[in-house]
C-alpha positions in Angstrom: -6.7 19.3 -6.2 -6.0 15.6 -5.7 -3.8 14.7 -3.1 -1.1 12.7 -3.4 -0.7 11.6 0.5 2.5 9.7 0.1 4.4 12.5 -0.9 2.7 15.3 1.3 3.2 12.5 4.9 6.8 12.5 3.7 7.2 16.3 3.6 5.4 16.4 6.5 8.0 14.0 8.0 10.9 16.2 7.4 9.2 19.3 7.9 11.4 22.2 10.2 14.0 19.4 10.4 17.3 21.4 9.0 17.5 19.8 5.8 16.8 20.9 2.2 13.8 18.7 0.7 14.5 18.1 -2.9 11.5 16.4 -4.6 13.5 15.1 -8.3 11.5 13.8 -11.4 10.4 13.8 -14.8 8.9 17.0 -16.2 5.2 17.2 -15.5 4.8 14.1 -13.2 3.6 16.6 -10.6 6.3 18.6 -8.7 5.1 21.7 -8.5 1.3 20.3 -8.1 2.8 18.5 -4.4 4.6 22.1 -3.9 1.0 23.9 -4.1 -0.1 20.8 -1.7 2.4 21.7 0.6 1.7 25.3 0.7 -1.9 24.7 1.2 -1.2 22.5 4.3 1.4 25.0 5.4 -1.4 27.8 5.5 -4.0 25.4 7.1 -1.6 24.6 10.3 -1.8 28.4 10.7 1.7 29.7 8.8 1.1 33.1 7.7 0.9 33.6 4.0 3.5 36.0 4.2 6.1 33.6 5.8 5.5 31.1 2.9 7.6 31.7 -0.3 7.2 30.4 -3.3 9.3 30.6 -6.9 9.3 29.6 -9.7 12.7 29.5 -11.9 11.7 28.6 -15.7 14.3 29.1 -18.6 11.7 31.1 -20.4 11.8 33.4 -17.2 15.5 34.2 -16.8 17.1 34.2 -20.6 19.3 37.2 -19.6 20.7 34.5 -16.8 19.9 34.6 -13.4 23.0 34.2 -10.8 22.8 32.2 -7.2 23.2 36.0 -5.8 20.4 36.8 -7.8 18.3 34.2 -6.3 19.7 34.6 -2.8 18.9 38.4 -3.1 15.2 38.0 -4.4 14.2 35.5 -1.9 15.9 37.5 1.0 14.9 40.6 0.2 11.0 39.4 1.2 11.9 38.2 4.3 10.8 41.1 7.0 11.3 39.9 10.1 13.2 36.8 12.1 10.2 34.3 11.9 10.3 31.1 10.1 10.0 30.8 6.8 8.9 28.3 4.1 10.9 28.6 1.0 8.9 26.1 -2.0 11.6 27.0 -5.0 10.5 25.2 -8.3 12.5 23.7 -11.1 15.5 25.4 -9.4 18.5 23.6 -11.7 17.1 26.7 -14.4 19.6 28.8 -12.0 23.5 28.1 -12.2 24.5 27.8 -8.9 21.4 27.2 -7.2 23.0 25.5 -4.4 24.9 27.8 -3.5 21.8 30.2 -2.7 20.5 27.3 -1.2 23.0 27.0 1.4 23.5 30.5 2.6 19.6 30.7 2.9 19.7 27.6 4.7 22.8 29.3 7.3 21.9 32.5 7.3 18.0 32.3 8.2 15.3 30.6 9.6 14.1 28.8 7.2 12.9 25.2 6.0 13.5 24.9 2.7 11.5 22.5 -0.3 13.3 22.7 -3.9 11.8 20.7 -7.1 14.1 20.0 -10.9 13.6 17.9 -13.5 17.3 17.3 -13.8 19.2 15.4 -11.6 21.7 17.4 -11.9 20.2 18.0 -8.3 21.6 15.0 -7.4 25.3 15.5 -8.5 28.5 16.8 -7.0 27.9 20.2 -6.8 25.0 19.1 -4.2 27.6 17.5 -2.4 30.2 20.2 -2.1 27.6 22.9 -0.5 24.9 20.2 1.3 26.6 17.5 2.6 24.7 15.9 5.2 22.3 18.5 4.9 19.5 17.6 2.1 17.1 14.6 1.6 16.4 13.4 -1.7 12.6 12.5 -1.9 12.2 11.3 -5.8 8.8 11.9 -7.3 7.1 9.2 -10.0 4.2 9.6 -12.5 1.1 8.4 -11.0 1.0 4.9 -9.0 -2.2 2.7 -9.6 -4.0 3.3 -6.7 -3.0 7.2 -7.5 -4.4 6.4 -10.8 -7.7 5.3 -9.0 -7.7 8.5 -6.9 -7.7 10.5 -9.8 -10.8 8.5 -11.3 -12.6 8.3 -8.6 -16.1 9.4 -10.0 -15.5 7.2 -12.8 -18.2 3.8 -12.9 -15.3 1.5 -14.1 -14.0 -1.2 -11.8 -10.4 -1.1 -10.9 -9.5 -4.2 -13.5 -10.7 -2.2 -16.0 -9.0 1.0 -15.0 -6.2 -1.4 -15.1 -6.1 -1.8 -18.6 -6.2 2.1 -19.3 -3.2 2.3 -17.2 -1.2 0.4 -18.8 -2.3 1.7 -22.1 -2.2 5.4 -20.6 0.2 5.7 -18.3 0.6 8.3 -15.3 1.0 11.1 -16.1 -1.2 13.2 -13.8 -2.4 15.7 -16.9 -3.4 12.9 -18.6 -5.3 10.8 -15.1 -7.4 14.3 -14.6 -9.0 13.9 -18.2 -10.7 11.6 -20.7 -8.6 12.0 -23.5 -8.6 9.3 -26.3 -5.6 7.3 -26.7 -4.3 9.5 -29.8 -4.5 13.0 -27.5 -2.8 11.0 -25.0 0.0 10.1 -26.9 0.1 13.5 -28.4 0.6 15.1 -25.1 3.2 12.6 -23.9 5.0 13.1 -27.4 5.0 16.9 -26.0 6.4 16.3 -22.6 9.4 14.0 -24.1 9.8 16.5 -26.7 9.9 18.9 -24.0 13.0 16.9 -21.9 14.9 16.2 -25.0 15.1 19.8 -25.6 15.4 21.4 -22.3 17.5 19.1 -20.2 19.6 17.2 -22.5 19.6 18.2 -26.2 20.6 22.4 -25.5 22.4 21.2 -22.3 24.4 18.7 -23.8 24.8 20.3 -27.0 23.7 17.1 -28.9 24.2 18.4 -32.7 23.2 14.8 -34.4 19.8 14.7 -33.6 18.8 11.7 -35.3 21.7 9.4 -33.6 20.7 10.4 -30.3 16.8 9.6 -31.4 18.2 5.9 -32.8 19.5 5.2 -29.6 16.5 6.4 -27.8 14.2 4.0 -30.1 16.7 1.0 -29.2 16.2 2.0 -25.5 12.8 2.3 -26.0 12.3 -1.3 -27.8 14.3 -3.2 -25.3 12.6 -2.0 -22.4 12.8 -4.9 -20.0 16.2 -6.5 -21.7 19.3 -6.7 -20.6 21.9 -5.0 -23.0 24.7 -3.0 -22.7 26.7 0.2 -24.8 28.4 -1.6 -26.5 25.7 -3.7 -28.0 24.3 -0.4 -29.0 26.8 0.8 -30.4 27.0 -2.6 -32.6 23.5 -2.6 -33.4 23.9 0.9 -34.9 27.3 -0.3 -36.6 24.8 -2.8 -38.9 22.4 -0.3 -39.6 25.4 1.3 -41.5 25.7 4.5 -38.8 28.9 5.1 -36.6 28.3 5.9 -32.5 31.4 5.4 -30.3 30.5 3.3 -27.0 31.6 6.3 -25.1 29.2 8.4 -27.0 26.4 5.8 -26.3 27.3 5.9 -22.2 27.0 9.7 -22.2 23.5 9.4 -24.2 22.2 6.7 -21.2 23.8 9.2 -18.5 22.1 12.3 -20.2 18.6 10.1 -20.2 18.9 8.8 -17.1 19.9 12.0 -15.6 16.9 13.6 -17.0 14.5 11.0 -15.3 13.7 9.7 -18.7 15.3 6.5 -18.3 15.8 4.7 -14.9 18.9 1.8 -14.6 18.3 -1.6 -12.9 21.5 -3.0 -12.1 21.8 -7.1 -11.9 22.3 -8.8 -8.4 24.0 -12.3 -8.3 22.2 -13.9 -5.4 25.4 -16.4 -5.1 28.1 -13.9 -4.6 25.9 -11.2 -3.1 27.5 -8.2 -4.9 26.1 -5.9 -7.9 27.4 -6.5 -11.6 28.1 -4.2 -13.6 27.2 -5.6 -17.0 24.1 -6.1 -19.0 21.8 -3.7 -16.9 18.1 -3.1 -17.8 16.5 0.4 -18.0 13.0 1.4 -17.5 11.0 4.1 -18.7 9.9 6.8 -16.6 6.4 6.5 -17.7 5.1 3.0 -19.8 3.2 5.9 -22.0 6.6 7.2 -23.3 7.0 3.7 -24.8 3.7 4.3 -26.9 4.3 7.5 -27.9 7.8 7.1 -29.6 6.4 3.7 -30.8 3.0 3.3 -31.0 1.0 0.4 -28.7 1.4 -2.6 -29.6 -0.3 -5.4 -27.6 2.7 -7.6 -28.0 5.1 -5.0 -25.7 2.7 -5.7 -22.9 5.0 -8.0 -21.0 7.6 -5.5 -20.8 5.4 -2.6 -19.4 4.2 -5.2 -16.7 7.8 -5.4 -15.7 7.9 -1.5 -16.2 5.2 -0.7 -13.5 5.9 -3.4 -10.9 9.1 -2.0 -11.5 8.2 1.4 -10.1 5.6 0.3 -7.9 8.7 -1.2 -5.8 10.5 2.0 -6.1 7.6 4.1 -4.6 7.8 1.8 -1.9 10.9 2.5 -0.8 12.8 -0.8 -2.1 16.2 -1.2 -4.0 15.3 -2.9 -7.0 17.6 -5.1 -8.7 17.8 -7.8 -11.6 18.4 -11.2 -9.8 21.0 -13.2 -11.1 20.8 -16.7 -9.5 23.7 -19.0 -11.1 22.0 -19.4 -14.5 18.9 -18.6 -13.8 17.5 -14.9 -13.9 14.5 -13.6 -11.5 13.2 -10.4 -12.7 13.4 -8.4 -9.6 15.2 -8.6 -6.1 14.1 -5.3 -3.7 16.1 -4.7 -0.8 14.7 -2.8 2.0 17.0 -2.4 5.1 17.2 -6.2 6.3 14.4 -6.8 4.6 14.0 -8.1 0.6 11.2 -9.6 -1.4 11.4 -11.7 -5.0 9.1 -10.7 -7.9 8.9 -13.0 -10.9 6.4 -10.9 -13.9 4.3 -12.4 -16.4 1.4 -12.0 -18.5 -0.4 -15.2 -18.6 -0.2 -18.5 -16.4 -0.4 -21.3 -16.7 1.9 -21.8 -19.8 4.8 -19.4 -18.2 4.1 -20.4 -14.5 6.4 -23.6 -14.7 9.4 -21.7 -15.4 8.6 -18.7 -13.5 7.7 -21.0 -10.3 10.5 -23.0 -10.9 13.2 -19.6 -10.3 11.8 -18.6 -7.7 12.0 -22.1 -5.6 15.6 -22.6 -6.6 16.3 -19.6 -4.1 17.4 -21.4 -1.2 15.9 -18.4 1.9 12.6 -17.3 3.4 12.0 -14.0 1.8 8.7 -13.9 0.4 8.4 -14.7 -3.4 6.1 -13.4 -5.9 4.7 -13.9 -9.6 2.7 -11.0 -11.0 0.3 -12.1 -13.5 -2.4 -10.3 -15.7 -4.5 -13.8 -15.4 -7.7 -13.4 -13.8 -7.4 -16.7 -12.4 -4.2 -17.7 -11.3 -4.3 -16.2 -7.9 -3.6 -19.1 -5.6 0.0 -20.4 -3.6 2.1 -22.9 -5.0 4.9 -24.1 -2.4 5.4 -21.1 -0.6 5.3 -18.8 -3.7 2.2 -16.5 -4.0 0.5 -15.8 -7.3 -1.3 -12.2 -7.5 -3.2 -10.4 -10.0 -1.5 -7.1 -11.0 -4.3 -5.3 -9.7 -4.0 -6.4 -6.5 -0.2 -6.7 -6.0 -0.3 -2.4 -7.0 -2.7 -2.1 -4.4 -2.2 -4.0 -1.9 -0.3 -2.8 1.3 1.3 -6.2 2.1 4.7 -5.8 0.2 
């Protein structure tokens, strides 16, 4: 098993601290893999086995409907004795009122308590009514980069040409641990999105006009990277000769956002120092979804650059916005408590440096700026503003 240290010094962060740990992501970008982590490190700082509890609530599982007294009953009912215990509960938004189990166990024994979904559901109200103040949201990502590199670590390749795989690949950890073609690869991430469309928002959300709600994926999908909003959706449909309200197309983002397929980027206007609420951008959880719903095509590249720099910045902790500086747009602004960085992303210098240089300097503070190239030789400084291979910006530990 590969470890994935960020996540496991995290959990070991907010270990026996009275909160409920909810790790929230896309299916199969490696929940339940950090849970078996964590139960291994658990065991190896001496917890008995029989003080460690782990479940697993799948749909396939519990058809005849499970109830929060259900799950409150099974995990109680192995607890012998007034030690500590570890309670690792997978994919736990399967149960209907999960949280409410949660809570008791969390009042009622000793326990410290890790709980994984694929819906962010986990997230929502409910959460709110029954944990206030009492749960940490730790969101978990497909593969970073140097994770990538982890996971080929007996391979000869250097890490530029890794590089390249990545981006044609993605991260998804089932995919890093083999040496699948590009077809398989694609097949298997066809698989996984089937998999979300079905489970969390097509049964949940009773979607009955399946080929709509695929349109306005493919939009989504093709304007990774652009700013649009519902409504130009909802007009881009109208030509094609089909009917979507704009309300409809707002519940359709929700529903993909809140099933981690889709993640929104709200805009930031450096001038008035507030969030706008128009013409966001949305990423995809994984740049391999984009390939397997479209197909790769060399010419999308610039917008699955801005894809994983995107998330690379979200791993690290940062609020990641769109910059909006009077006219001008910078691609991302990433706030970290008094802290904030500005990241301009392109594929090739010289011919886009100009412009790209030319945002950036019109930003009149001293937060360090960026441009993230694929060009093997633009690395250099040019009044302040540092220009960095892709390669090295994911790996480095400056930002």
């Amino acid at each position: 098993m590969i470890i994935r240290s960020n996540y496991m010094n995290t959990l070991k962060t907010y270990r026996d601290v009275p909160l409920v740990k909810i790790l929230a992501g896309i299916r199969r970008c490696g929940k339940s893999t950090i849970l078996d982590m964590l139960r291994d490190d658990l065991l190896e700082s001496g917890i008995a086995t029989d003080h460690i509890i782990s479940m697993r609530y799948t749909s396939e599982d519990f058809d005849d409907g499970m109830t929060d007294k259900d799950m409150y009953n099974g995990i109680k009912g192995q607890m012998n004795d007034e030690g500590r215990y570890y309670l690792l509960l997978d994919e736990v938004q399967e149960i209907e009122g999960w949280e409410k189990a949660v809570n008791s166990l969390l009042e009622n024994a000793n326990t410290d308590i890790y709980v994984t979904g694929s819906n962010s559901k986990l997230m929502s109200s409910e959460i709110s009514t029954y944990l206030t103040g009492r749960y940490i949201s730790i969101p978990v990502y497909t593969l970073s980069f140097a994770e990538y590199l982890e996971f080929k670590k007996s391979d000869s390749r250097s890490p530029k040409e890794l590089l390249n795989e990545y981006l044609r690949l993605g991260g998804f950890p089932i995919v890093a641990l083999s040496n699948f073609d590009e077809r398989s690869v694609y097949q298997i991430v066809e698989g996984i999105y089937n998999s979300v469309i079905t489970n969390d928002i097509t049964k949940r959300h009773n979607i009955t006009n399946f080929d709509l709600f695929n349109r306005v994926v493919k939009y989504i999908v093709e304007n990774v990277g652009k700013t649009f909003s519902a409504n130009a959706i909802a007009k881009f449909l109208k030509s094609e000769g089909r009917s979507l309200s704009v309300e409809a197309v707002y519940n359709y983002l929700n529903w993909l956002e809140k099933a981690f397929v889709i993640y929104r980027c709200q805009r930031y206007d450096l001038q008035g120092k507030s969030v706008l609420k128009t013409q966001e951008k949305f990423y995809l959880a994984d740049a391999s979804l984009k390939y397997c719903i479209m197909g790769f095509n060399p010419k999308s590249i610039a917008a699955i650059l801005e894809n994983i720099v995107y998330f690379e910045l979200r791993r690290r902790g940062y609020e990641v916005y769109i910059g909006k500086n009077e006219t001008k747009e910078i691609d991302f602004v990433a706030v970290q408590r008094d802290e904030r960085i500005y990241v301009q992303v392109c594929r090739r210098l010289p011919e886009e440096s100009d412009r790209e240089i030319a945002n950036l300097l019109e930003i009149k503070d001293h937060y360090p700026k960026y441009v993230v190239t694929l060009d093997e030789l633009a690395a250099g400084n040019v009044n302040g503003v540092k220009i960095v291979h892709l390669a090295d910006f994911l790996l480095s530990h400056e930002y």
